[in-house]
C-alpha positions in Angstrom: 143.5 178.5 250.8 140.3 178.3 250.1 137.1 179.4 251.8 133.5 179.2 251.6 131.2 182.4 250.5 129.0 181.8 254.0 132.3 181.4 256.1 133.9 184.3 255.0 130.7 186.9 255.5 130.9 185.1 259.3 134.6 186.3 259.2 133.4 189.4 257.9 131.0 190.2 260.2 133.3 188.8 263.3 136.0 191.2 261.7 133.5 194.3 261.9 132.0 193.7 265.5 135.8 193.5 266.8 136.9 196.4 264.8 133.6 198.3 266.2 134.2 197.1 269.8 138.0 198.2 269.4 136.9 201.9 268.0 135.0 202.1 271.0 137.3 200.8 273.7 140.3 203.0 271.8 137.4 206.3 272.5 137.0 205.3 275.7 140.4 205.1 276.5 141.2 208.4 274.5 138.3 209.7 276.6 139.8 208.5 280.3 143.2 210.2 279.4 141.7 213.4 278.4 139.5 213.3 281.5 142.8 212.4 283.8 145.0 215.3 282.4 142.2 217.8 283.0 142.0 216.5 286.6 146.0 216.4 287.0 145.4 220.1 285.4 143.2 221.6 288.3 145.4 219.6 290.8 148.1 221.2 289.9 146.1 224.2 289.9 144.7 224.2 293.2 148.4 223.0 294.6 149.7 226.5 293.2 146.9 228.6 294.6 146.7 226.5 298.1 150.6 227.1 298.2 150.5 230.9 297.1 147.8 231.5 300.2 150.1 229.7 302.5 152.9 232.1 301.3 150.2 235.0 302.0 148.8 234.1 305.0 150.7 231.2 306.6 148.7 228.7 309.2 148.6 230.1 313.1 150.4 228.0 315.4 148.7 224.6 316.5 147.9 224.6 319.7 150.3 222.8 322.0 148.7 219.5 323.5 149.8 218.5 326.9 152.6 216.0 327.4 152.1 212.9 328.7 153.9 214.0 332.0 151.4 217.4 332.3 148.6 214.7 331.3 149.4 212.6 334.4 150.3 216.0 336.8 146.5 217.2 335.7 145.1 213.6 337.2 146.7 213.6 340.0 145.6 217.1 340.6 142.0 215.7 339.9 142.1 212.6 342.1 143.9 214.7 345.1 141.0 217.7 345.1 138.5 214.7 345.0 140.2 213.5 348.0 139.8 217.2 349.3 136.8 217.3 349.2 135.9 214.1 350.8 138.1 214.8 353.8 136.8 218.5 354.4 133.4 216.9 354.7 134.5 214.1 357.1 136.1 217.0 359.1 132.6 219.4 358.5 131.0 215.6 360.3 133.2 215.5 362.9 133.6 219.0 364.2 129.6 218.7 363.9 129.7 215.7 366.5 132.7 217.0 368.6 130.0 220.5 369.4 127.2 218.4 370.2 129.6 216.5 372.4 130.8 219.4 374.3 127.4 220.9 374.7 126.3 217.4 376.4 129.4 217.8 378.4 128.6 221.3 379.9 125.0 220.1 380.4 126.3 217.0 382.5 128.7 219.4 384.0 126.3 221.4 385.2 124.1 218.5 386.3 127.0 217.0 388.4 127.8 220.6 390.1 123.8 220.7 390.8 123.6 217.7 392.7 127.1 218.1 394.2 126.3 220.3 396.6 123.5 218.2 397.6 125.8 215.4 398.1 128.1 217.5 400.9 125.2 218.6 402.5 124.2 215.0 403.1 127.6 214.4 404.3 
């Protein structure tokens, strides 16, 4: 087959730009694997020395989280020494009200046994 001079440099020159762009992306590739194994390299690294310090010094004890059932003993707890509270300060009211009642009580007492004898004497 036959082919033109000014077709075949076109070849040529589309032969070399691939060839380039393949040298290139086959470097880059070599280039990704080199940089992969070197990270697998100090991951594997890091896994023996993390694993020899666990082996040294192992982790303390994680602290125990309530359960669910201590969880719902804690709120009631909460919610009952609100209600406490409240109450003790309705009875702090009342036994406030229930003195000043009785004081009123010995004043009208004393009232009713002033005019008492009045009354009798009238009588």
């Amino acid at each position: 087959m036959l082919v033109s001079k000014s077709k075949y440099e076109d070849l040529k020159r589309a032969l070399a730009v691939e060839t380039g762009r393949r040298a290139v992306a086959e470097a880059k590739i070599e280039q990704q694997a080199a940089t992969i194994a070197r990270f697998q390299g100090q991951r594997d690294d890091l896994r023996s020395q993390l694993q020899h310090l666990q082996d040294e010094h192992p982790d303390t004890p994680v602290s125990v989280q309530p359960a669910v059932g201590d969880a719902r003993v804690a709120q009631q707890l909460s919610l009952l020494e609100r209600a406490r509270r409240s109450l003790d300060e309705q009875v702090r009211t009342l036994h406030a009200a229930n003195l000043a009642q009785e004081q009123e009580i010995v004043v009208l007492r004393a009232q009713l046994a002033a005019l008492q004898p009045v009354e009798e004497s009238a009588s």
